[in-house]
C-alpha positions in Angstrom: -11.9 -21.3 -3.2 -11.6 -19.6 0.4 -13.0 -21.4 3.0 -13.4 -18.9 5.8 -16.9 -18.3 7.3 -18.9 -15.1 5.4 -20.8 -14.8 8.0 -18.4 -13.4 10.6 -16.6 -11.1 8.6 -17.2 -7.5 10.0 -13.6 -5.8 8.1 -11.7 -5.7 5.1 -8.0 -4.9 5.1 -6.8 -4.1 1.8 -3.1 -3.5 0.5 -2.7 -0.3 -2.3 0.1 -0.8 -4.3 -0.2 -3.6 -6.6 -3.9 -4.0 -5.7 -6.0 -0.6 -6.6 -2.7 1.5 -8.2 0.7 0.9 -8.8 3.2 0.9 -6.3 4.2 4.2 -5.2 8.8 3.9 -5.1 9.3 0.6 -6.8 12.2 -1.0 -8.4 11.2 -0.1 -11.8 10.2 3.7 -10.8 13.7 4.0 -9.6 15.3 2.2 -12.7 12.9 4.6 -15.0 14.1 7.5 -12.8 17.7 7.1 -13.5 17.5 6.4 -17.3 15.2 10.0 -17.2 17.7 11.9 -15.3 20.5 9.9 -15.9 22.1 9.2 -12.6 23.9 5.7 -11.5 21.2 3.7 -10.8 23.2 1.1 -8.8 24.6 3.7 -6.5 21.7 5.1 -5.5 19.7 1.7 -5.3 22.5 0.8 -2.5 21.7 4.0 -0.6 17.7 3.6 -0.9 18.0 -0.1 0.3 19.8 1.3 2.8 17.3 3.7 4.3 14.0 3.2 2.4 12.8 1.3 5.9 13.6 4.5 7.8 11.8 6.2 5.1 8.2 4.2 5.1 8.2 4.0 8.6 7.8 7.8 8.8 11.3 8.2 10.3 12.6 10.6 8.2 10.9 12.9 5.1 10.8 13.1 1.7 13.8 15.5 1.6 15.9 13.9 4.0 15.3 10.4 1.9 16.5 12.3 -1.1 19.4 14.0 0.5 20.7 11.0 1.5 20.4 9.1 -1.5 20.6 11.8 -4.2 21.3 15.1 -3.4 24.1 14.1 -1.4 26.1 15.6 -4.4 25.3 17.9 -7.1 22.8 18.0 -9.7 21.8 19.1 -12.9 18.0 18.5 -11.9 16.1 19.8 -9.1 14.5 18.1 -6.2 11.2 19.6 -6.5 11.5 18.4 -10.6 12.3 14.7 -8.7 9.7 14.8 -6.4 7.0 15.6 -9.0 8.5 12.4 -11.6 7.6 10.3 -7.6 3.9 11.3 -7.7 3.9 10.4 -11.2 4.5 7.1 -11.0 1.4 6.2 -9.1 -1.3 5.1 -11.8 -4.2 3.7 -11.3 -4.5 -0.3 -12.3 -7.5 -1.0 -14.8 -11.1 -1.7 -13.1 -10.5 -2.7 -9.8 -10.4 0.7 -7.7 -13.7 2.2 -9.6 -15.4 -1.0 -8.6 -14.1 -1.0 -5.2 -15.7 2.6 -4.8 -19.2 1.3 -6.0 -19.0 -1.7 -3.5 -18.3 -0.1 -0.5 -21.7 2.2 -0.7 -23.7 -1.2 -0.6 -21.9 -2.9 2.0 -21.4 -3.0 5.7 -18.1 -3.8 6.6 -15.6 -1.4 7.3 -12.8 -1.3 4.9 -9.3 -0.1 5.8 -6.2 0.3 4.1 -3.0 -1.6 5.5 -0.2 -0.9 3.2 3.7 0.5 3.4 3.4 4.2 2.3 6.1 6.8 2.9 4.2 9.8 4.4 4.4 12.2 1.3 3.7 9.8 -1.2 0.8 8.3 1.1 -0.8 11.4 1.3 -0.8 12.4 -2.7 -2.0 8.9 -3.5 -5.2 9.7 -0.8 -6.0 12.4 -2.2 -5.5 12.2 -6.1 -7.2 9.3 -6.3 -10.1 9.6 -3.5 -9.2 6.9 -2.0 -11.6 8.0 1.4 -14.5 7.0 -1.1 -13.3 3.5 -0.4 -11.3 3.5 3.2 -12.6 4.5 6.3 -9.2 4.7 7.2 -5.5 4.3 6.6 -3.3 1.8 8.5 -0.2 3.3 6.7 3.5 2.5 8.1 4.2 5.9 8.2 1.3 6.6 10.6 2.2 2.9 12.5 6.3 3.5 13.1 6.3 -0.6 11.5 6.1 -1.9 8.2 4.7 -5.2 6.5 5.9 -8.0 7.2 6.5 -7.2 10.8 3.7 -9.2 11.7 3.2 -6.4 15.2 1.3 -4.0 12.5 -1.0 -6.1 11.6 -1.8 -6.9 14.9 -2.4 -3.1 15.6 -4.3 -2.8 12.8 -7.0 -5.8 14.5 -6.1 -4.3 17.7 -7.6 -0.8 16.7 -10.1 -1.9 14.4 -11.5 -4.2 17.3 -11.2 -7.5 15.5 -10.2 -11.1 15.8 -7.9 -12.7 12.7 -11.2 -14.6 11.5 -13.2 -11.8 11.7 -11.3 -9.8 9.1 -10.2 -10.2 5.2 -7.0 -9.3 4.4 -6.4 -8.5 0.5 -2.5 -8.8 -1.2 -0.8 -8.7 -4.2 2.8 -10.1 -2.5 2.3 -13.6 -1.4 4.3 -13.2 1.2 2.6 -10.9 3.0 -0.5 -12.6 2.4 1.4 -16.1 4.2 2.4 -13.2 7.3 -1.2 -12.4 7.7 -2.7 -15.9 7.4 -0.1 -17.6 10.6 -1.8 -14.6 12.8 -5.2 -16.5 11.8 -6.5 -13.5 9.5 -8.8 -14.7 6.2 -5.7 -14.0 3.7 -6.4 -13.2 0.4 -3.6 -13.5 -2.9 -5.2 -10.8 -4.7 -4.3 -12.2 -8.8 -6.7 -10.3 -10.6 -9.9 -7.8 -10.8 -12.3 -11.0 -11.5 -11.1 -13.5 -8.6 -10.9 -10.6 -6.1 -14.2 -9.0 -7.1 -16.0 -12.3 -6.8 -14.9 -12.6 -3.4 -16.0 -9.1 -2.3 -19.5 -9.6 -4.0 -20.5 -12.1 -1.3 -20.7 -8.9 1.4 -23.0 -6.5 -0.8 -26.1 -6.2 1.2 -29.6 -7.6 -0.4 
């Protein structure tokens, strides 16, 4: 049960991958990646731990990311054929995101995004899946220059939004991002499944 008082909510800050759709570059994207066009998995991996910060934070592109830990030698593949297998591994997870979309036209709280995206990936993910029918807007790290768990961008995010911690929800799959969000005094939700997380949100539909 959540404790926090309903009645002061006036924003929702919801995470993306792992919540409404997969996530966008994970471990088992890149693993898939190198069994489909058979590269060293482990050598890459080194270079993208390396850099992937650089990468969400909007620091560098989608090329420079994959010159750095691809292209930095021949291939027998091309980049744009790379790029494409990225967007494809975004997927939309079962029920949650078509019921989101219904909630928000009968409630009254803003709802916002606050995830780590990499710009290209960010944008593709807004727009194949409409995410504007549910976010009124997009708290990305690539737009903030900081990444989760630096607990600075989700104080901007409050900041611009004009809230205080227990005047917001914040919704995660990761509990440790979830435990980041709940010492700055925010009303941190473990998102588990659909059921538990829809349940929550029902209580701000309006009468």
């Amino acid at each position: 049960m959540n404790d926090f008082d309903t009645s002061k909510i006036k924003v929702v800050f919801m995470d993306i991958g792992g919540v409404l759709l997969t996530n966008g570059w994970d471990h088992e994207s890149r693993e898939k990646a190198a069994e489909v066009f058979s590269f060293d998995y482990t050598e890459m991996n080194i270079l993208h731990n390396f850099i992937y910060n650089v990468f969400e934070i909007g620091s560098i592109s989608l090329d420079e990311y994959l010159d750095t830990i691809l292209f930095n030698q021949p291939r027998d593949f091309l980049k744009e054929d790379f790029k494409q297998f990225m967007f494809d591994q975004s997927v939309e997870l079962p029920q949650f995101l078509n019921w989101s979309k219904s909630w928000k036209k009968q409630t009254d709280l803003a709802v916002f995004a606050l995830s780590n995206e990499n710009n290209e990936l960010n944008d593709y993910r807004i727009k194949k899946f409409k995410l504007h029918d549910l976010f009124d807007g997009f708290f990305s790290s690539c737009y903030l220059g900081m990444r989760k768990p630096d607990p600075r961008i989700y104080k901007r995010a409050m900041e611009i939004a004009q809230v205080e911690p227990d005047e917001c929800i914040y919704l995660d799959d990761r509990p440790m991002l979830v435990q980041v969000a709940k010492k700055l005094g925010m009303n941190s939700i473990l998102h588990q499944d659909f059921e538990t997380s829809k349940n929550i949100l029902e209580n701000f539909i309006r009468n």
